[in-house]
C-alpha positions as CSV (number, residue, x, y, z in Angstrom):
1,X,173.3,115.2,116.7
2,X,175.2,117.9,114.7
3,X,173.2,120.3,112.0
4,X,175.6,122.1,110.3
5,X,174.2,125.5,108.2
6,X,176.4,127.5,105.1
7,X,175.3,130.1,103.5
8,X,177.2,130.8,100.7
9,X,178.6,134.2,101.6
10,X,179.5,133.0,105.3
11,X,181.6,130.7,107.3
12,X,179.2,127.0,108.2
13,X,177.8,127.4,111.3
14,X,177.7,124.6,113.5
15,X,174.3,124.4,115.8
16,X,174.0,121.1,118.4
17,X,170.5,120.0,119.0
18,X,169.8,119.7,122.8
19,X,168.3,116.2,124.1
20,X,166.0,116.5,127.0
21,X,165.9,114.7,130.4
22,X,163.2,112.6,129.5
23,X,165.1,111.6,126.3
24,X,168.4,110.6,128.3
25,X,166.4,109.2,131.0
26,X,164.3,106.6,128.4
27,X,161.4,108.3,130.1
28,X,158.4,108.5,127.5
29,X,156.8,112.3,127.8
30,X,153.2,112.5,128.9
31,X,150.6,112.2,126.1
32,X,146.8,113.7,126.7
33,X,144.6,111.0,125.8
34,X,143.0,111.2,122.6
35,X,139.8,111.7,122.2
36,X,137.4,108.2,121.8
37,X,135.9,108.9,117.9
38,X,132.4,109.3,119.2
39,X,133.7,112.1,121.3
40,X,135.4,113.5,118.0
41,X,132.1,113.0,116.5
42,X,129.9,114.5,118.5
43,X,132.7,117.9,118.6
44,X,132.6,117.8,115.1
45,X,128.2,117.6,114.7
46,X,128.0,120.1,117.2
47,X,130.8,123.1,115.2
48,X,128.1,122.4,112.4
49,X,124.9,122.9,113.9
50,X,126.4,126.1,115.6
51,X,127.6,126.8,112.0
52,X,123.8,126.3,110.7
53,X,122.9,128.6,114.0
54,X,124.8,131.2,112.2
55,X,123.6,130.8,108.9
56,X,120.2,130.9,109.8
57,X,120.0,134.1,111.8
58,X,121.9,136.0,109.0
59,X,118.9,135.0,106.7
60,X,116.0,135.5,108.8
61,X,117.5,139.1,109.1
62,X,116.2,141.8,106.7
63,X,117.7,142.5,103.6
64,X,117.6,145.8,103.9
């Protein structure tokens, strides 16, 4: 596949894009499993309480 990029005060510029070996090969990449949606759960209950954590300390502290 061919991109081709003018500009309006230069000559078009022809770039190729580069398949890889998987690509030629009909080889599908490795993919990291996704997380199961529990798993996302839980990750995103426990960035809150650690957010709550925070807000917490900073108003048990003094005000002045």
């Amino acid at each position: 596949m061919m991109q081709i990029k003018a500009d309006h005060l230069t000559r078009p510029t022809v770039f190729t894009m580069k398949r890889s070996d998987d690509e030629r090969e009909g080889v599908e990449p490795e993919r990291k499993p996704e997380p199961s949606r529990l798993d996302e759960a839980r990750r995103i209950i426990e960035e809150y309480m650690n957010d709550l954590r925070q807000i917490i300390k900073r108003l048990r502290r003094p005000l002045h």
